[in-house]
C-alpha positions as CSV (number, residue, x, y, z in Angstrom):
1,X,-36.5,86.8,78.6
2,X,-34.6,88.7,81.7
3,X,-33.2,86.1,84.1
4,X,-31.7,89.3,86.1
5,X,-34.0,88.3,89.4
6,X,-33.5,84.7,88.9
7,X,-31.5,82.5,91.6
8,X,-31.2,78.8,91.6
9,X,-30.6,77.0,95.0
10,X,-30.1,73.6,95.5
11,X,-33.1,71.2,97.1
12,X,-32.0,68.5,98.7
13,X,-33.8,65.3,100.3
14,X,-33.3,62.9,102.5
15,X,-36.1,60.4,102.3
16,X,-36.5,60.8,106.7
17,X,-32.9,61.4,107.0
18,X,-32.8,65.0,107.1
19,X,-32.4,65.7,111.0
20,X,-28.6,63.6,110.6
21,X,-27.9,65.3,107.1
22,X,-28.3,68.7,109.1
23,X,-26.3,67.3,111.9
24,X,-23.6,66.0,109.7
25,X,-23.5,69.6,107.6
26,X,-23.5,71.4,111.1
27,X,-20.2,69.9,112.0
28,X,-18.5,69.0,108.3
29,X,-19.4,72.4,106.8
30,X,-20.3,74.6,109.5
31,X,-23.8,74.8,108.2
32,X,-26.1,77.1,109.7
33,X,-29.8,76.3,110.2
34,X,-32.0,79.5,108.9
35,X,-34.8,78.2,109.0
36,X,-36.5,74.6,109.8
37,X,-40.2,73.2,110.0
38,X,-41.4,70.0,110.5
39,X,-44.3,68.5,109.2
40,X,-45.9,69.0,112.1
41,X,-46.4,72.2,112.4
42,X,-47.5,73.1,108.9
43,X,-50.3,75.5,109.2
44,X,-52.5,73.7,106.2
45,X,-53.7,70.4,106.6
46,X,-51.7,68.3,103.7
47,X,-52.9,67.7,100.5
48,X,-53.3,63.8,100.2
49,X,-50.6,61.6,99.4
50,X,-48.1,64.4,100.4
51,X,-47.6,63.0,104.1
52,X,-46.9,59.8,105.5
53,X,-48.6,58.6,108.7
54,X,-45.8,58.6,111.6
55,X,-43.8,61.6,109.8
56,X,-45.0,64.8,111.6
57,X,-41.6,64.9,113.7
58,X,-39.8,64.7,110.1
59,X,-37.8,68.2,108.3
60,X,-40.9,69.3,106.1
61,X,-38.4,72.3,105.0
62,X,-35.3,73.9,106.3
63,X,-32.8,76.7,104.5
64,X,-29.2,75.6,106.0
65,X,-26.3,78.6,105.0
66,X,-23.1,77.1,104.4
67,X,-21.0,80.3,103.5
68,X,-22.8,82.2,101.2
69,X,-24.7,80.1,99.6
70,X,-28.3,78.9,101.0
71,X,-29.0,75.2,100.2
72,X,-32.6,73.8,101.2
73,X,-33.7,70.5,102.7
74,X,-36.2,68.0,103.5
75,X,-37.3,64.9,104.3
76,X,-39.4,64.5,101.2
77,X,-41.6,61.5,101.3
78,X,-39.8,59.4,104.1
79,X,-39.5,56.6,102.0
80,X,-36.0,56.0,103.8
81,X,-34.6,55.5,100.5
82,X,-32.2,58.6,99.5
83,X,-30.9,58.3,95.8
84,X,-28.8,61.4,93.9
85,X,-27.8,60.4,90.6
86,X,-27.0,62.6,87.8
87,X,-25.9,66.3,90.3
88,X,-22.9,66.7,93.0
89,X,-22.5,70.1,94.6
90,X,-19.3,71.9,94.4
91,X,-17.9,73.2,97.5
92,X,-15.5,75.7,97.5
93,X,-13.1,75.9,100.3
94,X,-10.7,79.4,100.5
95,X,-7.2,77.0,100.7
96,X,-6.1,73.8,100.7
97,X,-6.1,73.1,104.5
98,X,-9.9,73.9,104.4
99,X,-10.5,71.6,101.5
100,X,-9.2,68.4,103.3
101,X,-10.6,68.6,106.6
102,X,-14.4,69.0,104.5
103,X,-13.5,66.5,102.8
104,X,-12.5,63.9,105.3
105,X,-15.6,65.1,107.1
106,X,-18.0,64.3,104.6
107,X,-16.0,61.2,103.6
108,X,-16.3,59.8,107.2
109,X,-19.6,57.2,106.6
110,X,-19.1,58.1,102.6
111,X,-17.0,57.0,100.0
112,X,-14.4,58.8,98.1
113,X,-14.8,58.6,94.5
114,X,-11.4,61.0,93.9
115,X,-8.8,61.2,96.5
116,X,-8.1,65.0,97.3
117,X,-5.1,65.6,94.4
118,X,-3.5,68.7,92.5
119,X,-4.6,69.0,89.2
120,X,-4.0,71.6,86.3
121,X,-7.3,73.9,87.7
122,X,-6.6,73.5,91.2
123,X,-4.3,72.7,94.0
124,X,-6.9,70.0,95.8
125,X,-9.6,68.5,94.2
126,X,-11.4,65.6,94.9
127,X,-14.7,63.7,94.9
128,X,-16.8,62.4,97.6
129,X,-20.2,60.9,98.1
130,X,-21.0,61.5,101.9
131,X,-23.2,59.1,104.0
132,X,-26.6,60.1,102.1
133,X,-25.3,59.6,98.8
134,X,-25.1,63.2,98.2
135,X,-22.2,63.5,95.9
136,X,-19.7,66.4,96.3
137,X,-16.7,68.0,94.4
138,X,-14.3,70.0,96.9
139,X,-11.8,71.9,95.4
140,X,-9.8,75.1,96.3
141,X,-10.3,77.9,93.4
């Protein structure tokens, strides 16, 4: 089997908290918005169970660019629940100056699980889960 053509992106959501995820992403990250629709304008009606009355203002998909990588985001269901157990995304910062202002930024509302530190594979690396619960791993390579 050839996985020559194959990518894997990272699909994020926010359970109707997708518009202050972006937000937060915007100014942490400097995330760039590619691409965003919201359930209301979906060209197909939706199949049932898919949408929840009082949600056609919420992110049905967006692709945000933070450096090169494209990571892609929703609202989901809207159950106002988020819950990321299991997966953190790595973000890779160019040098150590970088790497602590992202981190601070996603740790502001969050909660540091690993103060930013030297260790033997790189000069600052830490652990934070930001205000969603999305866990991330900062580290300069």
């Amino acid at each position: 089997m050839s996985t020559s053509n194959t990518t894997i992106q990272p699909y994020v959501n926010f359970d109707g908290r997708c518009d202050e995820a972006i937000e937060l992403y915007k100014r942490a990250l400097g995330a760039e918005v590619v691409f965003l629709m919201r359930y209301k304008d979906n060209p197909e009606p939706p199949q049932a169970g898919c949408a929840t009355p009082g949600t056609e203002e919420k992110v049905m998909h967006a692709n945000l660019r933070i450096g090169d990588t494209t990571v892609l985001v929703s609202d989901g269901r809207c159950g106002g629940k988020t819950e990321f157990k299991g997966i953190n995304l790595a973000l890779i910062s160019k040098n150590e100056a970088e790497a602590k202002e992202r981190f601070a930024a996603l740790a502001d509302g969050g909660e540091v699980q690993m103060p930013m530190a030297k260790t033997f594979f790189s000069p600052a690396f830490g652990m934070v889960q930001d205000r969603f619960g999305v866990g991330w791993m900062v580290l300069v390579q």
